[in-house]
Every structure is written in structure tokens, then in C-alpha cells.
C-alpha positions in Angstrom: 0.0 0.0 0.0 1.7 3.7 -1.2 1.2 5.7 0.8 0.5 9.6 0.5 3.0 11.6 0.3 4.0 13.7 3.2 2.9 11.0 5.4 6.0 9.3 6.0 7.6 6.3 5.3 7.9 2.6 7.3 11.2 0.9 6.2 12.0 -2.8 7.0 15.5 -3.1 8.3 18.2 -5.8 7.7 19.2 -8.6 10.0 17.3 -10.5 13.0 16.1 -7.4 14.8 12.8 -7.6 17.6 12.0 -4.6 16.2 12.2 -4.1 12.4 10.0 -1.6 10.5 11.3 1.7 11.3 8.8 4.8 11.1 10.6 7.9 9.4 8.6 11.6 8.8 9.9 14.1 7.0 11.1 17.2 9.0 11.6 19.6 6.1 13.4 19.8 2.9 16.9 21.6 2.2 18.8 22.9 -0.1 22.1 20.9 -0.7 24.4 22.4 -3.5 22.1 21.7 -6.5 20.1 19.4 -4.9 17.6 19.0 -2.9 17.9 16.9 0.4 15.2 15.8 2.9 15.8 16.1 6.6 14.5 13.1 8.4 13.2 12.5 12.0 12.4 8.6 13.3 9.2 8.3 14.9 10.1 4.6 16.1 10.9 1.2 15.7 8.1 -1.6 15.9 7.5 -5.4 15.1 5.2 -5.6 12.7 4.5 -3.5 9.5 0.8 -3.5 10.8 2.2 -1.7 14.4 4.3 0.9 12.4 1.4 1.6 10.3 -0.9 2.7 13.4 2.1 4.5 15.0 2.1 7.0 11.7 -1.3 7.1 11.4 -1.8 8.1 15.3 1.0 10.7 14.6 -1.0 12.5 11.9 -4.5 12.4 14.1 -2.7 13.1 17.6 0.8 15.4 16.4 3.2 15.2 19.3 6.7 16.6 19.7 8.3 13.7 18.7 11.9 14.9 19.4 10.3 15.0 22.7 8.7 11.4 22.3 12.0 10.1 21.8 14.1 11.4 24.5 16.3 9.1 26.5 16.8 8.8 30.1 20.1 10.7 30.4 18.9 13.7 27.9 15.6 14.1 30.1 18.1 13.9 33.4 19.8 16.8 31.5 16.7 18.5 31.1 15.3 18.1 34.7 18.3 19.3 36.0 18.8 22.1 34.7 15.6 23.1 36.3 15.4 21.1 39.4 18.9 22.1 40.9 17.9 26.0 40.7 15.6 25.2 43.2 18.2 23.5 45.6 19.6 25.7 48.0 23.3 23.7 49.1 25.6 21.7 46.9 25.3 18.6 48.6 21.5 17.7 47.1 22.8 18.4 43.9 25.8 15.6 44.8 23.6 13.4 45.8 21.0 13.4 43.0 24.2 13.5 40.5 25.4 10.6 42.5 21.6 8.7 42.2 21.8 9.5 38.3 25.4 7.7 37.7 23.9 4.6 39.4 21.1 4.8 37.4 23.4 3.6 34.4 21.5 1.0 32.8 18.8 3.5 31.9 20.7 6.2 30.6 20.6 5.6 26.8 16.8 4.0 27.2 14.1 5.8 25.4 12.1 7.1 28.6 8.6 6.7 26.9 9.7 2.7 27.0 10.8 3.3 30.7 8.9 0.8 32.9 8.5 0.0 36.4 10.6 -3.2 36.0 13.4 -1.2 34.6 13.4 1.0 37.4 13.3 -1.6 39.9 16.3 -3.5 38.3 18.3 -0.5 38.1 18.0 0.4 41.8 18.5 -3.7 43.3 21.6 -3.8 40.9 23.4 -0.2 41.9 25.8 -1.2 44.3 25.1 1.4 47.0 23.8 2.2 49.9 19.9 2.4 51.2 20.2 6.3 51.1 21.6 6.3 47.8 18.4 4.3 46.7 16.4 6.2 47.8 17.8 9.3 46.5 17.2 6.7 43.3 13.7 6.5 43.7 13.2 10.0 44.5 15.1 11.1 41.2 13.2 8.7 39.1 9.8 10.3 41.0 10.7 14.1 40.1 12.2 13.2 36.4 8.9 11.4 35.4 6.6 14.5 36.9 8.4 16.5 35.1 7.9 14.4 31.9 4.3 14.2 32.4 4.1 18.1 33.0 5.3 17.9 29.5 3.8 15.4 27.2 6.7 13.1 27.1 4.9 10.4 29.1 1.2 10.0 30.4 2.2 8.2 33.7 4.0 7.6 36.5 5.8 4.4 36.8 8.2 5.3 39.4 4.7 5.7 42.0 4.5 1.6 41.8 8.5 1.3 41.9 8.5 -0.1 45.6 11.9 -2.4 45.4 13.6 -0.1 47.8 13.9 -0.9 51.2 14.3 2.4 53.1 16.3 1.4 56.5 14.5 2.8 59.6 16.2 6.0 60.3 18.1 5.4 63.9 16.9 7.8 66.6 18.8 11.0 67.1 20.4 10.9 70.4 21.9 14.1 71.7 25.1 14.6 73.4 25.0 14.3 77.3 26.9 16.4 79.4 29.5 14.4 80.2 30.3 13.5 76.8 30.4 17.2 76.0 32.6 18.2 79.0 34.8 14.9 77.2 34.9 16.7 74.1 36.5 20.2 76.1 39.0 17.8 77.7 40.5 17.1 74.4 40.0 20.3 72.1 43.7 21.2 72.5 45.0 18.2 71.4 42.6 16.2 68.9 41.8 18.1 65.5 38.2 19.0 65.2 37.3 18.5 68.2 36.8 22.3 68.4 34.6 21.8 65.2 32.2 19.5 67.0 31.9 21.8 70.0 31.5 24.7 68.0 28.8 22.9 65.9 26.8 21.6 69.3 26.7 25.4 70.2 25.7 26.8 67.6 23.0 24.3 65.7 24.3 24.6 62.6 23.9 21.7 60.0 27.5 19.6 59.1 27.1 21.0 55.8 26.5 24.4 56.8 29.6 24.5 59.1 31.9 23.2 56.2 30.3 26.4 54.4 30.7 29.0 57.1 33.1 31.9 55.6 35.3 34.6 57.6 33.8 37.4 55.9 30.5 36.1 57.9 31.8 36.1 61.1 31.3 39.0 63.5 33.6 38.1 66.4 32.8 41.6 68.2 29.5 41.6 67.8 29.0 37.8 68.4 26.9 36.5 65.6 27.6 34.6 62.3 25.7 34.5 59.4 25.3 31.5 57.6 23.0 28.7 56.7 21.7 27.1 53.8 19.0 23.7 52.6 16.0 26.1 53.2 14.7 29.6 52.6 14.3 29.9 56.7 18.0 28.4 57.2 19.9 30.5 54.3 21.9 33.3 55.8 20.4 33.5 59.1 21.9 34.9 62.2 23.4 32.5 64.6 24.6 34.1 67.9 28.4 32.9 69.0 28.3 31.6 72.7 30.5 32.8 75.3 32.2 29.5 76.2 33.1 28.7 72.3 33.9 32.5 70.9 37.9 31.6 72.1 37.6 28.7 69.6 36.3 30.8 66.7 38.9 33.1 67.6 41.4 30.6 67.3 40.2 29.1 63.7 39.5 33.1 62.2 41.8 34.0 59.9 41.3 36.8 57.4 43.3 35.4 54.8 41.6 32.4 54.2 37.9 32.2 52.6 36.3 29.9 54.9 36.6 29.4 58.7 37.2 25.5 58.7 39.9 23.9 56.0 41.5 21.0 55.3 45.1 21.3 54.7 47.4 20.1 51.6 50.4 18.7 52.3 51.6 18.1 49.1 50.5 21.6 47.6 51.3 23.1 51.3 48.3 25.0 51.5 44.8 25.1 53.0 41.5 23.8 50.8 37.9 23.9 51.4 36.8 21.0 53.3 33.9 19.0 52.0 31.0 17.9 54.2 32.8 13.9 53.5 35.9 15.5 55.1 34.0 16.6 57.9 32.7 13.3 58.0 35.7 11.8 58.3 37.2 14.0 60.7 34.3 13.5 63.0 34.4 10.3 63.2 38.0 10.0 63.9 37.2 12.2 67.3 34.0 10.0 68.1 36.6 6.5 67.5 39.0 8.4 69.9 36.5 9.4 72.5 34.8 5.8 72.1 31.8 7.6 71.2 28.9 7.0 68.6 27.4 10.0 67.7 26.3 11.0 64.0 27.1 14.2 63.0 23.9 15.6 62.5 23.1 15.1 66.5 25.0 17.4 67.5 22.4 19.8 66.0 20.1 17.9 67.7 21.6 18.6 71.0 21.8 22.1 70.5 18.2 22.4 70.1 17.6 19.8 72.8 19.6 22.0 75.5 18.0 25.1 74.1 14.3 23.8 74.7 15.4 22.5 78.4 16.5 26.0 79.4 13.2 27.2 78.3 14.8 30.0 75.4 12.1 31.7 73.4 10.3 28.9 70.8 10.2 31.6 68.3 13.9 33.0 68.6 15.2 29.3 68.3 13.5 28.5 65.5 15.1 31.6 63.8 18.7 30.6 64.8 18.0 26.7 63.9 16.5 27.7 60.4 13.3 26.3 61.0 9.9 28.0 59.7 7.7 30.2 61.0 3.9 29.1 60.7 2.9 32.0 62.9 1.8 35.0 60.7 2.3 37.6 63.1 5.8 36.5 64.5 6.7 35.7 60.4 5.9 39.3 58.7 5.2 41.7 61.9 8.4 40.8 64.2 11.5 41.6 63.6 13.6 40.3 66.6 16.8 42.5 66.8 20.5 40.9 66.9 20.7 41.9 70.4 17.6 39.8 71.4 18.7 36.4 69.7 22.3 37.0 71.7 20.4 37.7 75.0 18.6 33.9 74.7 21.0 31.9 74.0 23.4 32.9 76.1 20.8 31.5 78.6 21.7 28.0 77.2 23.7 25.4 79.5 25.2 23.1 78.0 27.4 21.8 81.1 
């Protein structure tokens, strides 16, 4: 059967293939010396001539983008991206999503229209990784296929019916006691970063957002630093310096360098940024020494803890912890001065 012209054109391809009739329209025509060439677009691959034939002939009642129908995993990851990560606040998401997307190998060259939930399952019991990484895995594949629906690409949601992961229960978050924190000042001098630690239980600021705290910030004679980051509450906010650490800022302030915690190079004999896995590894190696086994993330936890037993101002913590206000008069019509978020918690004991 000819058909007309303009329509396209199914072709049977060579060889032992599963899917052998290729569907090919014509994009437009162009001008090639004294010739004239036409510029071809494949619609798909099927495996019958009777399947390609209603593929073309939906494509002419229902027109589609079909640069857009044909988009692989890793080009719509490209796409996604792009627009996701302008909405992520701190570096680390955008690691760990980059992370979820390399482990997500076997679907990278995939057409994401033939993207199913067995595909998606495979790919996250085969990446050789962690529960969180998984997770982040299943998250990803959430978000990328929203997004394709939002435009056309797909009409639905595999990854909601993707339940292969097994999300480990997350360990309760124990805070520091006061005689492992009076542990902690007993070593300062001599272990590196235990200062780090301290100055982190004191102040409530997130591991990542301590790696990212820079001089420039921080207001030793007026007692505050500004910093923060994950969350429009938590970027930049102002985090009062307590008395019994501001001789350990002191100490780690320096001018010259950009941020107040680095990493040093030996072999380049200078100091670098350090990384939130740095950090990581650095607190550990003071939690092995003090036989301890904190995670970093609790010592957050203990700063808020002590805060709420000395009974300092629920609105005023949330402000220094980053946390949002749901009250609409203490959101807009407040404005609690520098002065006043010193004053509280400098009421905190924490030994």
C-alpha cells in the first residue's frame, strides 16, 4: 500500500532485529548544493508492519513533539536538572541526585517513553550502594517522570508503583550528654576537630552548613555569624556565637583564608575547602578516639535539645535553627533584633 506523500515512510531493516520496521517523517526539505535533500526524523521502531502503520497514522491524528517522544533517560536527566537544581539551596542535594543519576546507568541511553517499572526496579537492586543512595534513586526517578508528564513526554508515573527499595528505619537522634560534651573540652587542645564539634553543638548549625561558614560572615565583636543554607528559613540566618566557644572561633579566624574550617594540603602546602565527606571523616576520627557514637547531624540535635530544656524563646530558636515560621504575626510583623537572639541563647547550659 503507497502511501501519500507527506505521510511518511515505514522501512524494514536488515538482520534478525525484535523490532524491524522503522517509522521515518519528514522534518523539512533543504537545499544541498544543486540538490535537494530531505531532513529526516524517526518516529520509532516496531515489530510488525501493521504496528508501524498505526504508530504513523496516530501521529497525523494526535501530532506530538516527537523529538520529545523520543528522549532518553540521560537527555531528560539533563533537562530536569537544569531546572530542578535552581531550586536546591546547598551543593550537597545536587551531589547526591548526581550521585543517584550515575547509578542509574542501565537507563541512561533508554528511550524514557519505553521506561517501565521493572526497569526501574532493576536498576536500583543492581546499583551497588547504599539504602540512602536508593532512595535518593527512587526520589530522582519520582521528580524526572513528573516532570515528563508536566510535559507530554509520558502520560504516567511508573516510578509511584516502583517499591523495590527498602528504606532502612532511620536510627533515633540521640543528643550529646553532658559528660560527653565536657569529654569533648577535655580534648580540644590536642585532637583536630574536636573544636569543630563543640562549635557545631553550640551553635545548631547543620555539618554541611559548618563546612560552608566563611570569615567574611563572622562578627567576632559583635557575636553572631551569618550563615546557613538547605532552606529559605536556614539561608543566611543569624546565629549568635556563645560565650564559652567564641575563644575557639577566635582561634580558627583568619582573614586570609575564605572559609573558617579547611583541610590542609600537604603536598600543595596550603589550606582547601573541606567538603562535608571531610567533615565526616574528621568527626568520626574524634568519636573512634573518645569511644563515642554520635552522628554528625546530632549534634544539631543537642543544641536544640539543651536550648528547649533551658526554656529559650520557641520563636527566637527557630530563627537561629533555620526552621519556619507558621505563625503569621511572628513571620511578617516581628522583627527580633541581633541583640535579642544573643540575650537567649546565652541562657543556654550546656554543662
Amino acid at each position: 500500500m503507497k502511501l501519500p506523500n507527506g505521510f511518511g515512510s515505514i522501512y524494514k531493516l536488515k538482520g534478525n532485529r525484535r523490532n524491524p520496521y522503522m517509522v521515518v517523517l519528514t522534518k523539512r526539505y533543504v537545499r544541498v548544493m544543486f540538490k535537494i535533500k530531505r531532513e529526516k526524523i524517526i518516529l520509532g521502531y516496531y515489530p510488525t508492519k501493521k504496528e508501524a502503520l498505526a504508530a504513523l497514522t496516530n501521529y497525523h491524528e494526535n501530532p506530538y513533539d516527537v523529538k520529545a517522544y523520543s528522549i532518553t533517560f540521560a537527555e531528560l536527566y539533563e533537562r530536569w536538572s537544569e531546572d530542578h537544581f535552581k531550586t536546591l539551596n546547598n551543593k550537597s542535594s545536587m551531589r547526591s541526585y548526581t550521585a543517584a543519576f550515575k547509578h542509574s546507568e542501565p537507563l541512561h541511553n533508554m528511550r524514557f517513553k519505553d521506561i517501565k517499572t521493572n526497569h526501574l526496579e532493576g536498576a536500583i537492586e543492581d546499583a551497588d550502594v547504599g539504602s540512602s543512595t536508593k532512595s535518593r534513586m527512587k526520589s530522582m526517578f519520582n521528580l524526572m517522570y513528573r516532570y515528563a508528564i508536566k510535559y507530554d513526554i509520558v502520560e504516567k508515573n511508573y516510578a509511584e508503583l516502583c517499591n523495590s527499595v527498602k528504606v532502612k528505619k532511620k536510627r533515633e537522634k540521640i543528643p550529646f550528654t553532658t559528660e560527653e560534651i565536657k569529654k569533648i573540652w577535655e580534648i580540644v587542645e590536642d585532637v583536630p576537630f574536636a573544636d569543630m564539634i563543640l562549635i557545631e553543638i553550640y551553635t545548631g548549625f547543620r555539618p554541611i552548613e559548618m563546612a560552608e561558614i566563611k570569615n567574611k560572615n563572622v562578627h567576632l565583636d559583635e557575636n553572631y555569624i551569618i550563615g546557613g543554607t538547605k532552606t529559605q528559613a536556614g539561608t543566611d540566618r543569624i546565629v549568635p556565637i556563645h560565650p564559652e566557644i567564641k575563644p575557639l572561633i577566635t582561634k580558627r579566624y583568619n582573614s586570609e583564608n575564605e572559609f573558617l574550617f579547611n583541610d590542609y594540603n600537604k603536598l600543595a602546602h596550603n589550606v582547601t575547602p573541606l567538603t562535608y565527606d571531610k567533615y565526616r571523616n574528621r568527626f568520626k576520627k574524634v568519636m573512634t578516639y573518645l569511644d563515642m557514637s554520635h552522628t554528625p547531624h546530632e549534634t544539631r540535635h543537642t543544641f536544640i535539645t539543651c536550648a528547649k530544656n533551658c526554656k529559650i524563646n520557641d520563636y527566637i530558636l527557630k530563627r537561629v535553627v533555620g526552621h519556619e515560621i507558621t505563625d503569621v504575626t511572628e513571620k511578617i510583623y516581628t522583627h527580633r533584633n541581633i541583640e535579642a537572639l544573643i540575650k537567649e541563647v546565652n541562657k543556654i547550659i550546656f554543662i
